[in-house]
Structures are given as C-alpha cells and as structure tokens.
C-alpha positions as a Markdown table, in Angstrom:
| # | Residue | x | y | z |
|---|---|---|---|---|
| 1 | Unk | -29.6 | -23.9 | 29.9 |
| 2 | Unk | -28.9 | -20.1 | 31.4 |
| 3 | Unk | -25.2 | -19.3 | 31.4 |
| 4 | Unk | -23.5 | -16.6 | 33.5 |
| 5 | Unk | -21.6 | -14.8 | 31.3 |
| 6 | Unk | -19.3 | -13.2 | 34.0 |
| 7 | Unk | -16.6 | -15.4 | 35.8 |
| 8 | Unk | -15.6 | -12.8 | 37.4 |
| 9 | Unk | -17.8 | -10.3 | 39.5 |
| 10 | Unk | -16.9 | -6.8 | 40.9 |
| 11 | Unk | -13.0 | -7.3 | 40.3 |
| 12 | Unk | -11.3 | -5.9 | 43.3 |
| 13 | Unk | -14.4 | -4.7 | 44.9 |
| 14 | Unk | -15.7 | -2.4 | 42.3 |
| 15 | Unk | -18.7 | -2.5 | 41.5 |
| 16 | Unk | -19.4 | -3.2 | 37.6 |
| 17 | Unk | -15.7 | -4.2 | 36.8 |
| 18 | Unk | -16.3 | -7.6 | 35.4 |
| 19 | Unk | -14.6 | -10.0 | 33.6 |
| 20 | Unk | -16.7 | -12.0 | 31.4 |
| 21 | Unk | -16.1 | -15.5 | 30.3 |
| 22 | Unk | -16.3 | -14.7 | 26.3 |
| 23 | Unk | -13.3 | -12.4 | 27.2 |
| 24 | Unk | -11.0 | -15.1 | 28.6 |
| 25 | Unk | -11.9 | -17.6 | 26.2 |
| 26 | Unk | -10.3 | -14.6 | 23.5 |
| 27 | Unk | -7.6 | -14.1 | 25.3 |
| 28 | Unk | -7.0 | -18.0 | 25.5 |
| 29 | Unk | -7.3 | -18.5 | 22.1 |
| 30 | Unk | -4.7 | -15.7 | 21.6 |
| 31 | Unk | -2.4 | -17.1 | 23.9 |
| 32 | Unk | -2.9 | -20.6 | 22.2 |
| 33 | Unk | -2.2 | -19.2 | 18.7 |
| 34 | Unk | 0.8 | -16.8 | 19.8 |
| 35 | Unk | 2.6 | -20.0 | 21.1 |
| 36 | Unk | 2.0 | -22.0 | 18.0 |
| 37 | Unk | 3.4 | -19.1 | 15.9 |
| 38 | Unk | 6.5 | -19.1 | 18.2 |
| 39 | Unk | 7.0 | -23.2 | 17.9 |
| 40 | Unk | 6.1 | -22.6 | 13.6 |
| 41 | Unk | 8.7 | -19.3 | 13.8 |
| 42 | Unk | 11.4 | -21.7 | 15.6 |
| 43 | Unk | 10.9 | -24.6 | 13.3 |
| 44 | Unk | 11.4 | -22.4 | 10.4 |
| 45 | Unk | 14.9 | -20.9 | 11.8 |
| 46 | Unk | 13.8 | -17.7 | 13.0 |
| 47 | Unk | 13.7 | -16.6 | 16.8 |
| 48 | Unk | 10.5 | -15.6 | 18.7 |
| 49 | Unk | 11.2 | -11.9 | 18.5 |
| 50 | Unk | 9.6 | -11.9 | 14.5 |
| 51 | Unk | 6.0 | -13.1 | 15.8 |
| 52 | Unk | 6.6 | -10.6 | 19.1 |
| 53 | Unk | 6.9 | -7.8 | 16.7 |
| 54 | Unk | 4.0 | -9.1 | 14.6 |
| 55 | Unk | 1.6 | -9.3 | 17.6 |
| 56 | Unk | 2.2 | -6.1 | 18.8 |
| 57 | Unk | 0.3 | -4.6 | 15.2 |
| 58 | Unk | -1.4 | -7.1 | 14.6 |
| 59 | Unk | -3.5 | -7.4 | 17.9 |
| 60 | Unk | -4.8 | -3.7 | 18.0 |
| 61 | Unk | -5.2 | -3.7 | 13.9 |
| 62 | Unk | -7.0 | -7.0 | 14.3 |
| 63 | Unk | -9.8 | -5.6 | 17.1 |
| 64 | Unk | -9.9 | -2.6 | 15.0 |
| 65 | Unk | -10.9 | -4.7 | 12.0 |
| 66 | Unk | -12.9 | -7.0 | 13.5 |
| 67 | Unk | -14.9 | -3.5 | 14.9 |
| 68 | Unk | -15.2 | -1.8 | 11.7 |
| 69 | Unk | -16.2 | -5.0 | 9.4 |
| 70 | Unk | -19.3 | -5.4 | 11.8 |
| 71 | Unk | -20.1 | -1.5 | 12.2 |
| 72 | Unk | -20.0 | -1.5 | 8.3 |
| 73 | Unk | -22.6 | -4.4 | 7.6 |
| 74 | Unk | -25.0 | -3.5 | 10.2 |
| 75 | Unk | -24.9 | 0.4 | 9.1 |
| 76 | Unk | -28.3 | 0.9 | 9.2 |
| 77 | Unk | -28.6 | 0.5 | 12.9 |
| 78 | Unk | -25.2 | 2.3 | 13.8 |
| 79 | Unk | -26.1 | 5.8 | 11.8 |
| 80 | Unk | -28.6 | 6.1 | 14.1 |
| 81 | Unk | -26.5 | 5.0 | 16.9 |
| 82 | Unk | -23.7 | 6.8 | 16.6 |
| 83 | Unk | -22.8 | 6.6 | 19.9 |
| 84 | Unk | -22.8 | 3.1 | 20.1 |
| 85 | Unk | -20.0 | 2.7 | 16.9 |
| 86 | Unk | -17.3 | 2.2 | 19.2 |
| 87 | Unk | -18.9 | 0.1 | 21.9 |
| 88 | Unk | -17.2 | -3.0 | 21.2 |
| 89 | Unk | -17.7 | -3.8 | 24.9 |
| 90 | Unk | -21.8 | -4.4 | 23.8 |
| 91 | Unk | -20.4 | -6.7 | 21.3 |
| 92 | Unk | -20.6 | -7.0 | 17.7 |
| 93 | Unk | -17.3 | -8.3 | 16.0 |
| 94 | Unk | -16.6 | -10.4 | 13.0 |
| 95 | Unk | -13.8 | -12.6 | 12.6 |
| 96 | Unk | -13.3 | -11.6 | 8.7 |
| 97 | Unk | -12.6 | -8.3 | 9.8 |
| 98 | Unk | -9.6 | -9.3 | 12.2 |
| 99 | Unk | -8.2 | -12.0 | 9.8 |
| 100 | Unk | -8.2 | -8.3 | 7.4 |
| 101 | Unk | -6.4 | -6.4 | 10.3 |
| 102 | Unk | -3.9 | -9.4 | 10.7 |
| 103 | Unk | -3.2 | -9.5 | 7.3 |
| 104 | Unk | -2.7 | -6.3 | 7.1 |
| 105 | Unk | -0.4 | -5.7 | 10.0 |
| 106 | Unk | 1.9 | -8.7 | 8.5 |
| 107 | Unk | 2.3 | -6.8 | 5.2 |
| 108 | Unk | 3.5 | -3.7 | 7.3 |
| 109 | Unk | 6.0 | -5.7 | 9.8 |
| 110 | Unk | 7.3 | -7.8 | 6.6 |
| 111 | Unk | 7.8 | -4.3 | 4.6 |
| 112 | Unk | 9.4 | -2.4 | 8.2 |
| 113 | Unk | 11.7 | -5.0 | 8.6 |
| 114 | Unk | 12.1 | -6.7 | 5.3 |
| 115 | Unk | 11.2 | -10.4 | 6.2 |
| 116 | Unk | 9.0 | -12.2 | 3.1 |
| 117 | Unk | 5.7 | -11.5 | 3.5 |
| 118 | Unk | 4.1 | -14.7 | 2.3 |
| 119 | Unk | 6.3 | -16.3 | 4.4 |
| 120 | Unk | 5.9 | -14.9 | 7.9 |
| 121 | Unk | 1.8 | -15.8 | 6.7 |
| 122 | Unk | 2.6 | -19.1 | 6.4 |
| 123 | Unk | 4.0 | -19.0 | 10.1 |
| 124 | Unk | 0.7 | -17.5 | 11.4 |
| 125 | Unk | -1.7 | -19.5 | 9.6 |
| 126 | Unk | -1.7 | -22.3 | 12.0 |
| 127 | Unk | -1.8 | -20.7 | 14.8 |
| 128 | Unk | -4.7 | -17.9 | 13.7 |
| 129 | Unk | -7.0 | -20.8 | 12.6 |
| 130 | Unk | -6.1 | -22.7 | 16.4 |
| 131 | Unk | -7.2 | -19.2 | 17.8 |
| 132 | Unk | -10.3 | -18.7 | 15.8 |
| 133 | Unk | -11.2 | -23.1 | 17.3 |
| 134 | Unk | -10.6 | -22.1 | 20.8 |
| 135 | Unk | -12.5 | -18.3 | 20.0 |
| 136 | Unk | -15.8 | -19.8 | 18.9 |
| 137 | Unk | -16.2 | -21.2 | 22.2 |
| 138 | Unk | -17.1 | -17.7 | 23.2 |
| 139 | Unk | -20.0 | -17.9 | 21.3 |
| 140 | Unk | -21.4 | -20.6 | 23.6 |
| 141 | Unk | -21.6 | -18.8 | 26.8 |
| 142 | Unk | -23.1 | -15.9 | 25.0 |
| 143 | Unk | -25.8 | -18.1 | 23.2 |
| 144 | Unk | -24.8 | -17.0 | 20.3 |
| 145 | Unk | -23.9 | -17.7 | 16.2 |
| 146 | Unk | -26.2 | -20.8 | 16.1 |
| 147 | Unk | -28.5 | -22.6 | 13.7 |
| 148 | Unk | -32.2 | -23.3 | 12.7 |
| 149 | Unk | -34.3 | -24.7 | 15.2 |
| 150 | Unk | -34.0 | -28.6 | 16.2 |
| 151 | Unk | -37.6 | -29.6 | 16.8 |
| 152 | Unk | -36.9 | -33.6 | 16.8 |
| 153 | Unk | -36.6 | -34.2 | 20.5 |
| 154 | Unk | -33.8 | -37.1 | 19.3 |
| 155 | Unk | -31.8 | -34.3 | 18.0 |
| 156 | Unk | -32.1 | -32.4 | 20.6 |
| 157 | Unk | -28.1 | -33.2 | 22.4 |
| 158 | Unk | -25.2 | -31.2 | 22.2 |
| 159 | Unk | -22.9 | -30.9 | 20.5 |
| 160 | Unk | -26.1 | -31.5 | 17.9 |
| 161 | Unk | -27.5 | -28.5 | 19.2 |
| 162 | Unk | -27.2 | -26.5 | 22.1 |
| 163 | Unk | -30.5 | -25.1 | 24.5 |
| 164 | Unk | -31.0 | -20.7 | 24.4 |
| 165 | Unk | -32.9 | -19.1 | 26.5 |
| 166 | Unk | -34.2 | -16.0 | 26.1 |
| 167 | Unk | -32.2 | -14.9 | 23.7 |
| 168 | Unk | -33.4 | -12.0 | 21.3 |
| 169 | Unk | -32.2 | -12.2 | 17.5 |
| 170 | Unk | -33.5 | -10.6 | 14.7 |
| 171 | Unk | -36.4 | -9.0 | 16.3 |
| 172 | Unk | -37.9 | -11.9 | 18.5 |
| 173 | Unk | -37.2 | -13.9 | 21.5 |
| 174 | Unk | -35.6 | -17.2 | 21.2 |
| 175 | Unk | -36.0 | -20.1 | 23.2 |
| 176 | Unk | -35.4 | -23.9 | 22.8 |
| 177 | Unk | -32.9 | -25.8 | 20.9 |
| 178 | Unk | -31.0 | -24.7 | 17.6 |
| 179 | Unk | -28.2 | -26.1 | 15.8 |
| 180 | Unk | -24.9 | -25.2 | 17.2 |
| 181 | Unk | -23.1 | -23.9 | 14.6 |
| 182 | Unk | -20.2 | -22.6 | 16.8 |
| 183 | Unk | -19.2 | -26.3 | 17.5 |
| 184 | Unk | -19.6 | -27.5 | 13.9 |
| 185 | Unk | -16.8 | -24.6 | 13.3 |
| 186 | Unk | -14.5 | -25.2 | 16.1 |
| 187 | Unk | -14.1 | -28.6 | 15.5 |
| 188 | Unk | -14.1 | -27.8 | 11.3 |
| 189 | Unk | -10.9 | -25.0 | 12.3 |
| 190 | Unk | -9.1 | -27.6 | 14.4 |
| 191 | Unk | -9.1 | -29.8 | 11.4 |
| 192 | Unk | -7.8 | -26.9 | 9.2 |
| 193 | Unk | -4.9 | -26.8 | 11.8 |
| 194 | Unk | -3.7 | -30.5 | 11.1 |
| 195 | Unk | -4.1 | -29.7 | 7.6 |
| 196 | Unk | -2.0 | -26.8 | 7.8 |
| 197 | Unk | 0.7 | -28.4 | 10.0 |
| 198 | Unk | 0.8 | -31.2 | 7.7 |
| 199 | Unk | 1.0 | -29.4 | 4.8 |
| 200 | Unk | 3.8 | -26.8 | 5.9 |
| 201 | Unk | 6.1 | -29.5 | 5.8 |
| 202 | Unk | 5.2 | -29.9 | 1.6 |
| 203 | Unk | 4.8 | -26.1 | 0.5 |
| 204 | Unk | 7.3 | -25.4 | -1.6 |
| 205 | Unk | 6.5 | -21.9 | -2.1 |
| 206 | Unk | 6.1 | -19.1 | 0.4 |
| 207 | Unk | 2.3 | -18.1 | 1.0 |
| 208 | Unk | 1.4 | -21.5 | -0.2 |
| 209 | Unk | 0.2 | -22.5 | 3.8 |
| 210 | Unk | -1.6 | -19.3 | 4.0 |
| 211 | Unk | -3.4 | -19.8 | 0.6 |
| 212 | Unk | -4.2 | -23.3 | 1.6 |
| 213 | Unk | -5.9 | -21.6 | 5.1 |
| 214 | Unk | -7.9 | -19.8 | 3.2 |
| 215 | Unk | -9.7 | -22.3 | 0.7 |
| 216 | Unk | -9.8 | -25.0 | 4.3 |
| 217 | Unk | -11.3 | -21.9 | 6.4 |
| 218 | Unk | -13.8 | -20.5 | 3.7 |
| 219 | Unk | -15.1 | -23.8 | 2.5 |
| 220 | Unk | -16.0 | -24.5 | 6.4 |
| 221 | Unk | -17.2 | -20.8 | 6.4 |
| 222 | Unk | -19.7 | -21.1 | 4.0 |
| 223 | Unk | -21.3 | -24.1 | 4.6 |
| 224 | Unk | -21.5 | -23.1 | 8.2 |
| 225 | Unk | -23.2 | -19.4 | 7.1 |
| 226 | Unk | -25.7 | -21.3 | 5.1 |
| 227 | Unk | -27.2 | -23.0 | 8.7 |
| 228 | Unk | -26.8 | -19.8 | 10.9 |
| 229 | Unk | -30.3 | -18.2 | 11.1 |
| 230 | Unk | -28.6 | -14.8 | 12.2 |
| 231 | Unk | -25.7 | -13.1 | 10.2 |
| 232 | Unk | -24.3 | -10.2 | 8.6 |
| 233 | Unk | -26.3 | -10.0 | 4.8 |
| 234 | Unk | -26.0 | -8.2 | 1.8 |
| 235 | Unk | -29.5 | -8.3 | 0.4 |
| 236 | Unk | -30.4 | -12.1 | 0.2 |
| 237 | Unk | -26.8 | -13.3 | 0.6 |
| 238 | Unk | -24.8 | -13.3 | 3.6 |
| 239 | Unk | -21.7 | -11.5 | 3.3 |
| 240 | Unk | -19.4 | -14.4 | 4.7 |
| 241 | Unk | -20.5 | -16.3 | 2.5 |
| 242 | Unk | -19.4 | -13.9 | -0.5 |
| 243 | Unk | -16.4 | -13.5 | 0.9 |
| 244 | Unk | -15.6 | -17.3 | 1.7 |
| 245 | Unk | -15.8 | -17.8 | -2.0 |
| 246 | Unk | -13.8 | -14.9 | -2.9 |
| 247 | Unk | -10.8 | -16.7 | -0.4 |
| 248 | Unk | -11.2 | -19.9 | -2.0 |
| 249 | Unk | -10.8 | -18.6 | -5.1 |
| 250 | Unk | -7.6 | -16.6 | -4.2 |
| 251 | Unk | -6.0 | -18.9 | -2.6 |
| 252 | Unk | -6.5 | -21.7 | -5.5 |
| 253 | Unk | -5.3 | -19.0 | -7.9 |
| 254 | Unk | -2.3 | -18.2 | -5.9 |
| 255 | Unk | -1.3 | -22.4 | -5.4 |
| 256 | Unk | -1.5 | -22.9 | -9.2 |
| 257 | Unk | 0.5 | -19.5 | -10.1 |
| 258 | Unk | 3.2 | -20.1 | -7.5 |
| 259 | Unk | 3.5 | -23.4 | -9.2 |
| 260 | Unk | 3.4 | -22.5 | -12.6 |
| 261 | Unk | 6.4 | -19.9 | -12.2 |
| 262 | Unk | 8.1 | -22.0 | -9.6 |
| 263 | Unk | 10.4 | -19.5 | -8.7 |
| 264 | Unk | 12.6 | -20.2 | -5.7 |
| 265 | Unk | 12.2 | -18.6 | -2.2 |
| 266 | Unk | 13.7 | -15.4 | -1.0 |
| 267 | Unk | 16.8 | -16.0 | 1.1 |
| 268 | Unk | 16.4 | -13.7 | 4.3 |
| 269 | Unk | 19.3 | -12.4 | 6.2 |
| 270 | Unk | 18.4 | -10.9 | 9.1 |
| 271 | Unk | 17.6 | -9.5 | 12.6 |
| 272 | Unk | 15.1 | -12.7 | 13.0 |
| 273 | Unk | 18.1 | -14.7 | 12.7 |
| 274 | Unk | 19.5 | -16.6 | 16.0 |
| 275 | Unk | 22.6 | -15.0 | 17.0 |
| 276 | Unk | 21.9 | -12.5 | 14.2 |
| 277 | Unk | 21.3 | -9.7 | 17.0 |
| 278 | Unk | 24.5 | -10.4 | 18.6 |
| 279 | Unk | 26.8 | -10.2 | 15.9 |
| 280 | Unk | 25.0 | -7.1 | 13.6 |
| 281 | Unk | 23.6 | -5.3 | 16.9 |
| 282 | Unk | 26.2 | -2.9 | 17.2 |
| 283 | Unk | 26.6 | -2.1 | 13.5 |
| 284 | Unk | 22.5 | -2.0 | 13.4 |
| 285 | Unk | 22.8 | 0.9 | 16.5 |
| 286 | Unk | 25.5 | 2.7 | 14.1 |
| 287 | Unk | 23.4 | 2.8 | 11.0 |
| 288 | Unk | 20.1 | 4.2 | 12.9 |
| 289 | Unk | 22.4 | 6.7 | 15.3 |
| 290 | Unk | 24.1 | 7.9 | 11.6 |
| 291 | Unk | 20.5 | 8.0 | 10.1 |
| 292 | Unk | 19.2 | 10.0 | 13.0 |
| 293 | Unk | 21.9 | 12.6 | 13.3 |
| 294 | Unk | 21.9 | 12.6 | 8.9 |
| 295 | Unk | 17.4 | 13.7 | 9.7 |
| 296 | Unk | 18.2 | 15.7 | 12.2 |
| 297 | Unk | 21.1 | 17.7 | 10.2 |
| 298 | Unk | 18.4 | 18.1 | 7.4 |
| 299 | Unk | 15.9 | 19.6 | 9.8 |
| 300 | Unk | 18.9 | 21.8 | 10.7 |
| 301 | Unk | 20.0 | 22.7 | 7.2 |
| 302 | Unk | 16.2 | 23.1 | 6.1 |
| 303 | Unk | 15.6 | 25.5 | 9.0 |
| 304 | Unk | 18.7 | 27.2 | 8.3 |
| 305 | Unk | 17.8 | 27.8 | 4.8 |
| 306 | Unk | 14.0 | 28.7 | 6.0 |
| 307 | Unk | 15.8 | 31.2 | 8.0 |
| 308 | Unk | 17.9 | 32.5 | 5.3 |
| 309 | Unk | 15.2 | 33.3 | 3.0 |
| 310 | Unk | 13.4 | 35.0 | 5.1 |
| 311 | Unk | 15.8 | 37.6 | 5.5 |
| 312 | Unk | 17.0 | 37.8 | 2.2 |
| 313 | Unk | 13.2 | 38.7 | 2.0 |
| 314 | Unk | 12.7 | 41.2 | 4.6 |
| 315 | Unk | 16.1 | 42.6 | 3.1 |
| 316 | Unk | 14.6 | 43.4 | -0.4 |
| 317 | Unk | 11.6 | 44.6 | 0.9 |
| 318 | Unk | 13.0 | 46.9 | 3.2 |
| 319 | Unk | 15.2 | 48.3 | 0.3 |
| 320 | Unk | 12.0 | 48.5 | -2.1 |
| 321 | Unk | 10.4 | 50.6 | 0.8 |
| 322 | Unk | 14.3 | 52.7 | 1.0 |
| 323 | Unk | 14.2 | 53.3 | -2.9 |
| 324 | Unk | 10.3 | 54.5 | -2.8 |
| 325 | Unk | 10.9 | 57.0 | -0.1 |
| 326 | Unk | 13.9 | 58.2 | -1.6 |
| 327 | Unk | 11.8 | 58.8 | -5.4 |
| 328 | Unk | 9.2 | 60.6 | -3.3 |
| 329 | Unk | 11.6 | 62.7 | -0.9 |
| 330 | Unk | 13.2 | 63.8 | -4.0 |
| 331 | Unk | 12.4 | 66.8 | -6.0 |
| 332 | Unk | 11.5 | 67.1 | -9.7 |
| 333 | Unk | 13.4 | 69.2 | -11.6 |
| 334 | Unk | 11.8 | 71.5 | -14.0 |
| 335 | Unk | 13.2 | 72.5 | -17.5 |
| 336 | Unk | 14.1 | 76.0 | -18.2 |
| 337 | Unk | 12.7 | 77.7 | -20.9 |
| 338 | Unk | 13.5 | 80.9 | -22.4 |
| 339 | Unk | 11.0 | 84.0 | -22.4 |
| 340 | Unk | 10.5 | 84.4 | -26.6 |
| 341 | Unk | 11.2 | 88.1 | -27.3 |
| 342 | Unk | 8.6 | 90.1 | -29.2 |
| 343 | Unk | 10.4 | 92.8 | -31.6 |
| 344 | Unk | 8.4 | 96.0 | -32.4 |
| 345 | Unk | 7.6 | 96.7 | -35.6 |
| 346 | Unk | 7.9 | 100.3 | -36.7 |
C-alpha cells in the first residue's frame, strides 16, 4: 500500500514547500497533549499560563533532544556526514531524546519560577504519553518503526501488520507485510493515559504520576523494541531497550521512597494561582523594576570603580616616569678632597 507522504503540495504556489502528513500528525499530537495539560493544570488549581510557560522551553528543548539522541546513536554515519547532523527535515528523531529535553525544560521553568518540580511532571505526564499515541501515527505514513516479517497470509491484516513498499532499512529493500509495531504502541500509550488519569486522583506524593509514566511507558517500550527489526543499538542490545529498564527501575525506586518518607507536599503560593496575577501583579512589577535599577546601579558603580582605577593607575605611572626624569635631569655631586701637601726635607 504506497502512501503519499505530502498532504500538501507546493504551499502557496512554491515549488518544494510542502507540508507532509508525518508533520501534522506531530503537530496534532502536540496540540492534543497541550490541551490535556491545560484541563490536568486546571484540575489541580493552577491557571493555563504554568503549562504556556512550560511549552514555550519545552517544545524547542524537546526537538533539540529528540535531534541529538538520534545523531548520537547513529554516529558512525553522521561523522561522515557532517553536513547532514542538523537535517532533521530528512528525518531521524527519537522520542527518548524529547521526553530528555521535556524533562529538562520542566526542571528549568519549576526552578525560574519556583513551582514543584515533581509536580508540574505529574501535570504533563498525561498529556506527553496522549501526544506520543497520536505521534506514532506518523510512523505509518512514513512506513516506518515496524516488525519482523508476517509471512502467514492469515496474519497478514492491519492492525496485525501493515503492507511497505519499497522501503529501504538496514541496507536492503523491503517489501511485503511486517508487524506494525507503531500500532501495538499507540494503542499500549493510550492505555498508559487511563492509567495515569486514574491514578492522579490516588498519588499522594508529587512525581508519583510521572514515576508511574515511566515504568507504564518503558515496560510497553521494551517489549515493543524487542519486535522492531530496525532501531537504534548499542552492540547487540538496542538502546531503548536499556533505557526502558533504566525508567522502570527509577520510577519504582522513586514510588517506594516517596512512600517510605511520606513527607507532605510543598504548598505553592504563586503567580500560577487564579487571581494570583491580579492581586501580586503590581507589587511583582515593583520588585523586578527595584531589581533592575539595583543591576543596573551595580554596572554603574562597577564601571565607576573600573574608571577609577584606571586613573589612579595612569596617575602613579606618570609620577614614576616624573621622579625618573627628575633622578636623571639631576646632577651628581662630587666630594671635595683636599690636595695632600708634600713637605721638603732638608
């Protein structure tokens, strides 16, 4: 079954401005996953603005990563390709890599504006692993991330397997019909998503949703690696299978210390607050105005100061030069001595 990749030809008459279908089915699945976020951020007390601010890191982190993790296992071909390192637009992502990015532009929003980081986590969670269901649908139009070969003809039905033609993995041409692992984890992610909306309302302790994401999505993950004929190894082992393990492990080591120490949650008071805007906003604009005339009154001072010692410096040197022309300009006196008299002797 040949796919056209392209939806959209020639956008606005330009020839080679295309919009291809593995692109909108991203962008869905972002769009899907913000709005979950939003209804998670709103159920929790806090206004839309906290997953807003998160996005706006997280999406451009999350390429990034998703970029770099992919460029890094497939090194070998990209040190001769330099060239082709950052074109994404050829493909070549992996999903660990922008869960990484995500990750790490949560920690940075949570530290910048001082919201739990565990926490704002466990409003994501549901909504990343809806995006990643809705995202594997990419892979389908791109004949992509399947399985071994199906070669009984009563296998042979989607969503069993799916039909590639012509497709070139690992050094051959494919054709015919292969498991389709994209499907088995789309549909294994949306059940992740029940589990995590079910389970939010039972967490007790912040980053408990998010841990519990991680051991649902990397026990999926590396059952579905162990089918795919075609990913990203390290030796013999693929690496997301590794890794699956590693996030099962952390994220059952993080449920059973949170409950060991069962400390309470962090009470946040802040901008993410409803109505917290409207009643802090203008003392919020004093403290920043204060803090920004404080910086630039130390840039003032420290130039000032730069300024000072400089001359203080040209000062003594131009009096060192002063005293040693003076020394030199200045004549040595000589000491007087007497002629000795030399008496006759007669």
């Amino acid at each position: 079954m040949q796919i056209d990749k392209i939806a959209i030809h020639n956008l606005f008459g330009l020839e080679g401005l295309n919009i291809a279908w593995y692109g909108i089915i991203i962008a869905a699945g972002i769009v899907f996953g913000v709005a979950v976020a939003v209804w998670q951020a709103k159920k929790r007390g806090y206004t839309s603005e906290l997953i807003f601010d998160l996005m706006i890191l997280a999406l451009p982190l999350a390429i990034v990563g998703a970029r770099v993790y992919f460029v890094a296992f497939e090194w070998e071909y990209y040190s001769q390709h330099t060239d082709q390192i950052v074109a994404i637009w050829n493909g070549g992502i992996a999903i660990y890599g922008a869960v990484i990015g995500g990750v790490l532009a949560a920690f940075i929003v949570s530290k910048w504006r001082k919201f739990p980081f565990g926490r704002l986590l466990d409003i994501a969670g549901p909504g990343l692993v809806l995006g990643q269901a809705i995202g594997r649908w990419g892979n389908f139009v791109n004949q992509e991330a399947f399985g071994a070969a199906v070669t009984d003809p009563a296998l042979q039905f989607f969503p069993y397997a799916v039909q590639v033609q012509d497709v070139f993995v690992g050094g051959e041409t494919l054709n015919g019909w292969f498991q389709a692992t994209f499907f088995y984890e789309s549909m294994w992610d949306i059940g992740v998503f029940v589990l995590l909306l079910f389970y939010a309302k039972r967490a007790k302790h912040d980053g408990n949703v998010f841990a519990m994401y991680l051991i649902g999505y990397g026990i999926g993950r590396f059952w579905i690696e162990g089918v795919r004929i075609f990913t990203l190894s390290a030796g013999e082992l693929p690496i997301s299978q590794i890794l699956s393990v590693a996030l099962i492990a952390i994220g059952v080591l993080y449920i059973v210390i949170m409950r060991r120490k069962n400390q309470p949650n962090a009470v946040y008071e802040g901008r993410y607050l409803p109505g917290w805007l409207e009643e802090h906003g203008e003392e919020e604009k004093a403290i920043k105005k204060a803090a920004k005339e404080q910086r630039a009154k130390r840039k003032v001072e420290k130039a000032g100061g730069a300024g000072e010692a400089k001359q203080a410096a040209d000062e003594k040197t131009a009096g060192g030069g002063k005293a040693e022309e003076t020394e030199d300009k200045e004549p040595k006196k000589e000491t007087y001595k007497p002629a000795e008299k030399t008496e006759d002797k007669k």
